[in-house]
GUZA-185507 format. One record per residue: residue number from 0; x, z, y of N, C-alpha, C in turn. Coordinates in Angstrom, 1 decimal. Each point is the difference from the previous one (the first is absolute). Layout:
<recs>
REC  nr    n.u    n.w    n.v   ca.u   ca.w   ca.v    c.u    c.w    c.v
REC NUM      X      Z      Y      X      Z      Y      X      Z      Y
...
</recs>
This chain:
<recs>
REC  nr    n.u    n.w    n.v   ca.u   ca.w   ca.v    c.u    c.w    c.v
REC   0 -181.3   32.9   24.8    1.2   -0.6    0.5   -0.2   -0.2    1.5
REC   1    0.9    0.6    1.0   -0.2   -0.2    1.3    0.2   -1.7    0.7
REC   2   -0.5   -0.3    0.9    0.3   -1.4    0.6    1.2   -0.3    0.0
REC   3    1.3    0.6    0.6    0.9   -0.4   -0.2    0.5   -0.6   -1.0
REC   4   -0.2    0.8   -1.6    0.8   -0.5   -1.1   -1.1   -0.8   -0.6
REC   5   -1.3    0.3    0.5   -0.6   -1.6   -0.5    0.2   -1.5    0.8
REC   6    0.5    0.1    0.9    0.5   -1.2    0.7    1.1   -0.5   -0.6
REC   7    1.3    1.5   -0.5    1.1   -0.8   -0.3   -0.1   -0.1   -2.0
REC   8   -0.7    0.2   -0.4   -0.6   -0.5   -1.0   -0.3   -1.7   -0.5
REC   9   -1.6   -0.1    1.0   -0.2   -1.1    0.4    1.3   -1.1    0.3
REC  10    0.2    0.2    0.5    1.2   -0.8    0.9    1.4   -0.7   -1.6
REC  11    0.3    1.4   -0.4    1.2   -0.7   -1.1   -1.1   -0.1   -1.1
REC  12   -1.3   -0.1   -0.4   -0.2   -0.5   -1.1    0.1   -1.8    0.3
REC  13    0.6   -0.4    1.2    0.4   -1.5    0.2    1.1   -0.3   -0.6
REC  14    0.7    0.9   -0.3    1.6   -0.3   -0.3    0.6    0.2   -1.1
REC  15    0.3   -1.1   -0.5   -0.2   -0.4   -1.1    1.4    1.0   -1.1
REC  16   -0.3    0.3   -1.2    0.3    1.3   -0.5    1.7   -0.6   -0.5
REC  17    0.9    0.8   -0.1    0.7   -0.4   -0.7    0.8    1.3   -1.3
REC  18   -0.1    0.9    0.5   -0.1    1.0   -1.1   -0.5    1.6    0.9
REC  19   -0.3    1.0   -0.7   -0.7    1.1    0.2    0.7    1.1   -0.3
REC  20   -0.8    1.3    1.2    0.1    1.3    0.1   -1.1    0.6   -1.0
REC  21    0.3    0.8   -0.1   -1.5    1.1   -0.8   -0.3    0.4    1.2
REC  22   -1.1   -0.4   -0.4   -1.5    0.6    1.4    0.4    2.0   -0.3
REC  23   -0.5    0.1    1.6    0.4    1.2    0.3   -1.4    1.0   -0.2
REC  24    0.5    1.4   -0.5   -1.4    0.9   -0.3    0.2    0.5    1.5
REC  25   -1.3    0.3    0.7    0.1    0.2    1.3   -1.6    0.5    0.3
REC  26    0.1    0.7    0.8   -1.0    1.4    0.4    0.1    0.2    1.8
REC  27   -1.5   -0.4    0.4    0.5    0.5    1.8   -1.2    0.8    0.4
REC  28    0.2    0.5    1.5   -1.1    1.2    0.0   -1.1   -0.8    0.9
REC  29    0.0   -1.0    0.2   -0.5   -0.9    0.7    0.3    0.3    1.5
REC  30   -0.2   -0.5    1.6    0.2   -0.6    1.0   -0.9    2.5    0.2
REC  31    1.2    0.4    1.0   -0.4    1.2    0.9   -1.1   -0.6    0.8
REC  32   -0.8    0.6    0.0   -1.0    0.2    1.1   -0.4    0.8   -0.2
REC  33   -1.6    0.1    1.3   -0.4    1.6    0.7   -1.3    0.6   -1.6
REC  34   -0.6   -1.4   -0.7   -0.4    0.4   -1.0    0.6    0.6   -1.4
REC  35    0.9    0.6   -0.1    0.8    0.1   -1.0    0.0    1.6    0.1
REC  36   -0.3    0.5   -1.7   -0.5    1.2    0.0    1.7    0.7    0.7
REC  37   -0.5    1.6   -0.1    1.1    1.2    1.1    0.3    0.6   -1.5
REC  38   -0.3   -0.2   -0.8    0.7    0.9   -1.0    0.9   -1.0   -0.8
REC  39    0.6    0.5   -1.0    1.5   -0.8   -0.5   -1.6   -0.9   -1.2
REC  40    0.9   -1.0    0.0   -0.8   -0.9   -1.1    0.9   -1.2   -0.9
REC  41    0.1    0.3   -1.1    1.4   -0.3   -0.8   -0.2   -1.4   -0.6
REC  42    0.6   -1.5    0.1   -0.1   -1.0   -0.9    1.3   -0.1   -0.8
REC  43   -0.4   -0.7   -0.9    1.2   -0.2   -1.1    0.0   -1.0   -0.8
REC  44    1.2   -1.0   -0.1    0.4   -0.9   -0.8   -0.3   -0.2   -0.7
REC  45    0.1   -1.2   -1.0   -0.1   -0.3   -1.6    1.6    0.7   -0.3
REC  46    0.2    0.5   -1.2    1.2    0.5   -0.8    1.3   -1.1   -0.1
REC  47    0.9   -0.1    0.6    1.2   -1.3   -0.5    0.2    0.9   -1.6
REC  48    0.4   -0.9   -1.3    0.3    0.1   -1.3    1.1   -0.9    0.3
REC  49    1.3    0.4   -1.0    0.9   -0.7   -0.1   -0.2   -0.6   -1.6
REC  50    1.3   -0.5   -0.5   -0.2   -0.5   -1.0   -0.3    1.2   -1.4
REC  51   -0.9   -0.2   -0.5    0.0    1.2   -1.6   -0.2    1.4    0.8
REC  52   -0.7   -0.2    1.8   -0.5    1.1    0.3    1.3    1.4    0.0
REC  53    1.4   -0.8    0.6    1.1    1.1    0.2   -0.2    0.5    1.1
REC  54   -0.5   -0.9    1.2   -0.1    0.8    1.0   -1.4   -0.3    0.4
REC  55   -0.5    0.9    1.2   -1.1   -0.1    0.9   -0.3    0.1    1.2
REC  56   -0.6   -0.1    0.3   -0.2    0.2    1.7   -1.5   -0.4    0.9
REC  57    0.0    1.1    0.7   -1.6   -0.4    0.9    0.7    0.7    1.5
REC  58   -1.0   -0.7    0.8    0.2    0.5    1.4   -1.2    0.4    0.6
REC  59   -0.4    1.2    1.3   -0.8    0.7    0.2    0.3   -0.3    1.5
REC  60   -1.7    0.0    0.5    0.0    0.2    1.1   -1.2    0.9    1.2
REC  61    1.4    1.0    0.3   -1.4    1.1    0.3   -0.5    0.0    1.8
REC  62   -0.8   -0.6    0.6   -0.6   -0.2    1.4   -0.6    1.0    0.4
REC  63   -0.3    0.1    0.9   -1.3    0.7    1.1    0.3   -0.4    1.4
REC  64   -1.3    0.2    0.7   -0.3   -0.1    1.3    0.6    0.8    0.9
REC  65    1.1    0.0    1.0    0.2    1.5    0.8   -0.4   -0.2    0.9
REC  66    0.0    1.3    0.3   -1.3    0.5    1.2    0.8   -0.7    1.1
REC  67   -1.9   -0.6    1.3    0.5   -1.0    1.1    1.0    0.3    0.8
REC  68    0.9   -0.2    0.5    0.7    0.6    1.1    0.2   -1.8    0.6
REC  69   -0.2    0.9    2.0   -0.2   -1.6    0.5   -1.1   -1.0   -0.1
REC  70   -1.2    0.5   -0.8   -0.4   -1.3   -0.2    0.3   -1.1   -1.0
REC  71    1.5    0.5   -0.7    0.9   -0.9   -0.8   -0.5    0.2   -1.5
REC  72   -0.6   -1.0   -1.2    0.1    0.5   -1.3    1.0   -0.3   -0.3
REC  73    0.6    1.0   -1.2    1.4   -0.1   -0.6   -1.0    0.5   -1.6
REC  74    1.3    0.2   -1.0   -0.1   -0.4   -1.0    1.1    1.1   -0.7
REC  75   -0.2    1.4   -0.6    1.2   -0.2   -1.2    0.3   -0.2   -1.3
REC  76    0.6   -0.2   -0.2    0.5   -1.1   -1.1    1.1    0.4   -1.2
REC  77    0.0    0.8   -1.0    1.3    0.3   -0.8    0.0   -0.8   -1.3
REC  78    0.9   -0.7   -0.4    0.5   -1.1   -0.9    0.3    1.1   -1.6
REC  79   -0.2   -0.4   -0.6    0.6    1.0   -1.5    0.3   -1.4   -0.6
REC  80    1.3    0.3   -0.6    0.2   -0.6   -1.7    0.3    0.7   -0.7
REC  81   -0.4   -0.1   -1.1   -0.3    1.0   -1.6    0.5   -0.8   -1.0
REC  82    1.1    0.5   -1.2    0.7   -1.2   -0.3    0.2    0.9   -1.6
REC  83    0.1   -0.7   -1.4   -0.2    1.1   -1.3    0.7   -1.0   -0.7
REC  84    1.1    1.0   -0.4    0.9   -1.0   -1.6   -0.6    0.1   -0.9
REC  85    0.3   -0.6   -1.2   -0.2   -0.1   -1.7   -0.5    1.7    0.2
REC  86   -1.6    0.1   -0.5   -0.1    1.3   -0.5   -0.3    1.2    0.9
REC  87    0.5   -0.2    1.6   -0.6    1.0    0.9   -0.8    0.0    0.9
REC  88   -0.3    0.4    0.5   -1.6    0.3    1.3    0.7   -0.4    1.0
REC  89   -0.3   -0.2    0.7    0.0   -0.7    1.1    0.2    0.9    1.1
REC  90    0.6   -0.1    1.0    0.8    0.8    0.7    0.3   -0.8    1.2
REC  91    0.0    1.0    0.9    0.1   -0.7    1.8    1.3   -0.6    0.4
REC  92    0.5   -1.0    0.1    1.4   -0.5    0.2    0.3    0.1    1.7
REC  93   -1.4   -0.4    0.7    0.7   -0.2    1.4   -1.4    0.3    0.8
REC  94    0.0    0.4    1.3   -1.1    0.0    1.0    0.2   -0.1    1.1
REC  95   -0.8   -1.2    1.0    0.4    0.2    1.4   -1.2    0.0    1.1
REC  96    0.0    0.3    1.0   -1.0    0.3    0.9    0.2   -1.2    0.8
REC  97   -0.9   -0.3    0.3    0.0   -0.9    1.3   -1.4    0.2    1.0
REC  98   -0.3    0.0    0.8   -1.1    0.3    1.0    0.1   -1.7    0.4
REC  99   -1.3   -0.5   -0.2   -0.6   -1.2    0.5   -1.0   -0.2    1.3
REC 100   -0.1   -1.1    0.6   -0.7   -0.3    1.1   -1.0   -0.5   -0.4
REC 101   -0.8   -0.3    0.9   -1.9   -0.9   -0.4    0.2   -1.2   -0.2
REC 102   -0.3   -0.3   -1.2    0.0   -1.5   -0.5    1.4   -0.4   -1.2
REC 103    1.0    0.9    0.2    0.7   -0.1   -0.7   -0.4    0.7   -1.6
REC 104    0.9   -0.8   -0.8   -0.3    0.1   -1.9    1.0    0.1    0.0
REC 105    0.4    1.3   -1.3    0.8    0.5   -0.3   -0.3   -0.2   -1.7
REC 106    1.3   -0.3   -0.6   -0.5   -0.5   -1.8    1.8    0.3   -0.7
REC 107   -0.4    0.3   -1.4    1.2   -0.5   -0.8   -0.2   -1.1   -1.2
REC 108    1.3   -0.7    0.0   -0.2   -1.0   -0.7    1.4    0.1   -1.1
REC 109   -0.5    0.6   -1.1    1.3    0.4   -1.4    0.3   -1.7    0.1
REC 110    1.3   -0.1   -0.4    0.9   -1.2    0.6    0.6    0.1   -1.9
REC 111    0.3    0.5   -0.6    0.6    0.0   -1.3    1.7    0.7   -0.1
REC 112   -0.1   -0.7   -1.4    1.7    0.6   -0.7    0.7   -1.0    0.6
REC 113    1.6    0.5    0.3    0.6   -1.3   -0.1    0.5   -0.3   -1.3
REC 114    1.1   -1.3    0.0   -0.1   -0.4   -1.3    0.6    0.5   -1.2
REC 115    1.0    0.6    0.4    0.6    1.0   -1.1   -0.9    1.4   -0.2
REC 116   -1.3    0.2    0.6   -1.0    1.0    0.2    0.7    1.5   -0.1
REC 117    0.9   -0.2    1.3    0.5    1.8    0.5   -0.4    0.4    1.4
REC 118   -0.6   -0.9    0.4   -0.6    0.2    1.3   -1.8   -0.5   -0.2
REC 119   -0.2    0.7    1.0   -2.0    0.0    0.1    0.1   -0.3    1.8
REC 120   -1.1   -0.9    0.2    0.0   -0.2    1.6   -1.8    0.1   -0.1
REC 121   -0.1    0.5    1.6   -1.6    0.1    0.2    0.6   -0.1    1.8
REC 122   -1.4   -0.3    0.7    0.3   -0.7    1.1   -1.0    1.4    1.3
REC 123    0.1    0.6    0.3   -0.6    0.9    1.2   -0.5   -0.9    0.8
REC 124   -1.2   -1.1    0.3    0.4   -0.9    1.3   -1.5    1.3    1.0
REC 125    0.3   -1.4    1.1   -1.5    0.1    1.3    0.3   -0.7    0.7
REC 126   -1.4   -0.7    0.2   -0.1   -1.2    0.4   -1.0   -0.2    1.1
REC 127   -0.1   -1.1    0.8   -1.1   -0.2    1.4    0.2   -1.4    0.4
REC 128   -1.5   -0.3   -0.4    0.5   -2.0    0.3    0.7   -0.4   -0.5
REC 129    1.3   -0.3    0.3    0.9   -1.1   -0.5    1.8    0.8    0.0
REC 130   -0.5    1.3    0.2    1.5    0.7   -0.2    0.0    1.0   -1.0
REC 131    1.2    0.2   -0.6   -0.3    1.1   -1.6    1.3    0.4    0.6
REC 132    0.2    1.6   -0.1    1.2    0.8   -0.4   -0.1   -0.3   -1.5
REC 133    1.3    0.3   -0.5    0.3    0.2   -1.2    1.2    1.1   -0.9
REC 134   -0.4    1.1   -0.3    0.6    0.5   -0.4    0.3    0.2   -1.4
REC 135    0.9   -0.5   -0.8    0.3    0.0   -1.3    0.3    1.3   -0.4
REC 136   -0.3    0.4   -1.1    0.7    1.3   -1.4    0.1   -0.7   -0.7
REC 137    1.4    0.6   -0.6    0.5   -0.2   -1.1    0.8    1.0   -0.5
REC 138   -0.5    0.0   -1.3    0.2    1.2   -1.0    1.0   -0.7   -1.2
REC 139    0.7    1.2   -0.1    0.8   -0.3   -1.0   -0.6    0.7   -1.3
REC 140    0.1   -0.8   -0.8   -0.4    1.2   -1.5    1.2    0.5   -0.7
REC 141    1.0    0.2   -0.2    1.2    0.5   -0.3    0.0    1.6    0.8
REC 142    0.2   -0.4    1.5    0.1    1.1    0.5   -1.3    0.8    0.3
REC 143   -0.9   -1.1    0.6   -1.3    0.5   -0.2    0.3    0.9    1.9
REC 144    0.9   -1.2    0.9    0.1    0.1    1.3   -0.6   -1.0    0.3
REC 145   -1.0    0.3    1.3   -0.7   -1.0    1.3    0.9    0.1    1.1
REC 146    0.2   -2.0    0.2    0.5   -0.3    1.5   -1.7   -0.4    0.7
REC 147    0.1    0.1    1.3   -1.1   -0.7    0.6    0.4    0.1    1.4
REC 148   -0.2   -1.4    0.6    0.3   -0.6    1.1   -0.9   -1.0    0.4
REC 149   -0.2    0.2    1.8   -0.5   -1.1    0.4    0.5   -1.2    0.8
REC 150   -0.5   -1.2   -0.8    0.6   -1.3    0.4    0.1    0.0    1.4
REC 151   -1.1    0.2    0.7   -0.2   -0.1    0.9    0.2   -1.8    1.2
REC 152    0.6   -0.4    0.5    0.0   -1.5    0.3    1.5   -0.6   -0.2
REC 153    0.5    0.5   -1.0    1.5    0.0   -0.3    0.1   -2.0    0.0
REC 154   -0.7   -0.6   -1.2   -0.1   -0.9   -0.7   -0.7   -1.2    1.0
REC 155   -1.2    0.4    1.2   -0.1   -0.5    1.4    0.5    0.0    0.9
REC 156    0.8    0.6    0.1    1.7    0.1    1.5    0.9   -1.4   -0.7
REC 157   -0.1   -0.4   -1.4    0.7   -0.8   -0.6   -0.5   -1.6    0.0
REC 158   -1.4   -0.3   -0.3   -0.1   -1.2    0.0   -0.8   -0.5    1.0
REC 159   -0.5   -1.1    0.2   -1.0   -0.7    1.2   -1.3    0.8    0.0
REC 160   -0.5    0.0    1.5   -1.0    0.9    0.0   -1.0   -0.8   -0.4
REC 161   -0.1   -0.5   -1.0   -1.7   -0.6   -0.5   -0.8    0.9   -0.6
REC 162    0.0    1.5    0.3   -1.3    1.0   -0.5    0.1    0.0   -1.4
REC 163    1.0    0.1   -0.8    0.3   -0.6   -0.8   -0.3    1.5   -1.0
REC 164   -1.0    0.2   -0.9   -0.1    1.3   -1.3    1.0   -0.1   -0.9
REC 165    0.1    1.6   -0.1    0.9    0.1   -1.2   -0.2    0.7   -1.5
REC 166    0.3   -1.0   -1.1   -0.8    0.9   -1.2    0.9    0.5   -0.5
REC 167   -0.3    1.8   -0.5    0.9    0.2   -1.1   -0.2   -0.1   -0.9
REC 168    0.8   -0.8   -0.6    0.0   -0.8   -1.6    0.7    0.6   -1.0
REC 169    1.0    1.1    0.1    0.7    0.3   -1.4    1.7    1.3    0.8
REC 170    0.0    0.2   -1.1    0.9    1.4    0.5    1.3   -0.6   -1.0
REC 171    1.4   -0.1    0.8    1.1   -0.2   -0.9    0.3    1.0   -0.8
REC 172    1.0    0.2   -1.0    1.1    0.7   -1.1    0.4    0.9    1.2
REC 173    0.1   -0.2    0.9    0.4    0.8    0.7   -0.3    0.9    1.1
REC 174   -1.4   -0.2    0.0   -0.5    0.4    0.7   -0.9   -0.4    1.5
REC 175    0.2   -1.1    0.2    0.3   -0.9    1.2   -1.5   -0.4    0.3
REC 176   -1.0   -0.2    0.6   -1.2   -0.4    0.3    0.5   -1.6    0.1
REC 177   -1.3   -0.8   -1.0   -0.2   -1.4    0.4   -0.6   -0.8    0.6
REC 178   -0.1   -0.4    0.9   -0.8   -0.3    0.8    0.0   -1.5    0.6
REC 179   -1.2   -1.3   -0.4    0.0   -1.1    0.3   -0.5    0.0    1.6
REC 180    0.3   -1.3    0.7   -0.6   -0.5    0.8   -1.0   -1.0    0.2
REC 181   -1.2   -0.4   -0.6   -0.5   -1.2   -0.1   -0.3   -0.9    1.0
REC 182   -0.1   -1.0    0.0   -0.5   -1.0    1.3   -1.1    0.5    1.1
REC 183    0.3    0.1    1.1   -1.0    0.2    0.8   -1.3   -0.3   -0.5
REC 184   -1.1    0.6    0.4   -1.3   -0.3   -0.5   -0.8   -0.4    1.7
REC 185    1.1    0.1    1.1   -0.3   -0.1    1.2    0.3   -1.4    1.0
REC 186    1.3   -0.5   -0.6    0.8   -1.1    0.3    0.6   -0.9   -1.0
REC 187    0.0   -1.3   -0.1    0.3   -0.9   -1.0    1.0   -0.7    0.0
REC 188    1.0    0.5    0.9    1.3   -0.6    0.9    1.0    0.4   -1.0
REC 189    1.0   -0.7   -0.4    1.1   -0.1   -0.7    0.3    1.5   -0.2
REC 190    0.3    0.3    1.7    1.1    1.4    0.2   -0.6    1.0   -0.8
REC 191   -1.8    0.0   -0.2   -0.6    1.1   -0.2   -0.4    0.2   -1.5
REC 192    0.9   -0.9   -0.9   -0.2   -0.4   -1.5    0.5    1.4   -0.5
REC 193    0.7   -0.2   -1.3   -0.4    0.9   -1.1    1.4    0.4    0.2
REC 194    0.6    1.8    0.5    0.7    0.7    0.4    1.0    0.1   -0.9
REC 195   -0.5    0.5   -1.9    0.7    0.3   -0.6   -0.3    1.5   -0.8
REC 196    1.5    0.7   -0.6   -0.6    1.2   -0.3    1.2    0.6    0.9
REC 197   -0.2    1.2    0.1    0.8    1.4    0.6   -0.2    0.9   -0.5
REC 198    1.2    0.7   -0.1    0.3    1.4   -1.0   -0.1    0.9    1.6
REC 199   -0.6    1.2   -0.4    0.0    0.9    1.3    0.4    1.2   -0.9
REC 200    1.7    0.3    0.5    0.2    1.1   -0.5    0.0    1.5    0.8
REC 201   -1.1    0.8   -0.8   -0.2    1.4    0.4    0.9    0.8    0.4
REC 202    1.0    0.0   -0.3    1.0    0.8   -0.1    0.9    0.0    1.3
REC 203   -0.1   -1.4    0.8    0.8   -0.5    1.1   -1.0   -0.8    1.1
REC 204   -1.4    0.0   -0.7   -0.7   -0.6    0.8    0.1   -1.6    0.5
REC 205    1.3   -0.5   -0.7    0.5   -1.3    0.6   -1.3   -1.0   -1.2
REC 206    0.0   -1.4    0.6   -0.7   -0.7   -1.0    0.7   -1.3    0.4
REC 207   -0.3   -1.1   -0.9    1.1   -0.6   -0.5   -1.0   -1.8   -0.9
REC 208    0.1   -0.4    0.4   -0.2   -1.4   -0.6    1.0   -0.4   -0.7
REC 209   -1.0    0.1   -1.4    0.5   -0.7   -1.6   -0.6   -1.2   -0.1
REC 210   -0.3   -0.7    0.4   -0.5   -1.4   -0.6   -0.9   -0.6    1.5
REC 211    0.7   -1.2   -0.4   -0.5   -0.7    1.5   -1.6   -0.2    0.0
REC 212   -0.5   -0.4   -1.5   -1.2   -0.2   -0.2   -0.7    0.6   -1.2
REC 213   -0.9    0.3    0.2   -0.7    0.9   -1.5   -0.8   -0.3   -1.1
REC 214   -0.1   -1.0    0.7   -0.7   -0.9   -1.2   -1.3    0.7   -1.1
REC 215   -0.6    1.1    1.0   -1.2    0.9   -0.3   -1.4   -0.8   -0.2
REC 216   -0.2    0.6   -1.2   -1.7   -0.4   -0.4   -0.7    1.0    1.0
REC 217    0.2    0.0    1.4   -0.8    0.9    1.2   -1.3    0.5   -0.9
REC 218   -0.6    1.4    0.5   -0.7    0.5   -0.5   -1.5    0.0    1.1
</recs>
């Protein structure tokens, strides 16, 4: 676990629970640097199971070192999710590239079904200190189509700047990324308390505050 998310770990095991997410299956390639082998080198997830084993899902992540240019180490980075109904092999749903900088971690974190279980969400992030992109997928099983979009600071243009993280916690019926706000782990000031949740819809990019407070068992 990188410093970052063990600080914000530390920090909300203060806050006192009031109901819960399912912990997230999550896989990262650790922090780019100049030590990191030049050939592709693949990690991979624990399996999400749904109920009676209808659906599944793992996520893959394939790194290497690219050659120095500048003096600069970089990193690349391709994301897989692999996803298998009642009875079939497992099969590639979605992949994305991303080229990382030194020091930066790149990870996926399978986020679950939603509740009528016709959608699957898994999270593309990368992270450095105390900032995470976040890119959600979400698969539909019906059609057995991927949306994937990045949040990007949609959800921080919107509330007080208290450096404030954002978890994704759960994928709507409809598709919508969910996403809490927790209390600053940096400032203890009214303004910088507990955000809420927000639906960030893929399809329009717009996001949207559902609930003034979330009342999260923070993870």
């Amino acid at each position: 676990m990188h410093l970052r998310r063990l600080a914000f770990v530390l920090a909300l095991v203060l806050i006192a629970p009031v109901c819960s997410w399912a912990a997230h299956l999550s896989v990262d390639d650790g922090e780019c640097h100049a030590e990191m082998p030049s050939h592709d080198t693949v990690s991979k997830s624990p399996v999400f199971s749904s109920h009676l084993q209808t659906f599944r899902a793992y996520g893959t992540i394939s790194f290497r070192r690219n050659a120095k240019s500048a003096g600069k180490v970089s990193c690349h980075v391709v994301y897989r999710l692999y996803v298998a109904a009642k009875g079939e092999s497992f099969s590639s749903a979605v992949q994305f590239a991303w080229d990382t900088e030194e020091g930066e971690i790149a990870g996926i974190d399978l986020i679950g079904l939603s509740k009528d279980s016709s959608k699957f969400a898994a999270n593309f992030w990368l992270a450095k200190g105390d900032w995470t992109e976040h890119r959600p997928v979400v698969y539909d099983l019906s059609t057995k189509q991927v949306m994937q979009a990045a949040l990007e600071d949609k959800i921080q243009k919107r509330i007080h700047g208290c450096d404030q993280l954002e978890d994704f916690v759960a994928v709507t019926n409809n598709g919508e990324a969910v996403f809490a706000i927790p209390p600053s782990i940096y400032d203890d000031s009214p303004e910088c308390g507990d955000k809420g949740l927000w639906h960030f819809d893929l399809k329009t990019g717009n996001v949207t505050q559902v609930k003034k407070f979330s009342s999260i068992k923070w993870r």
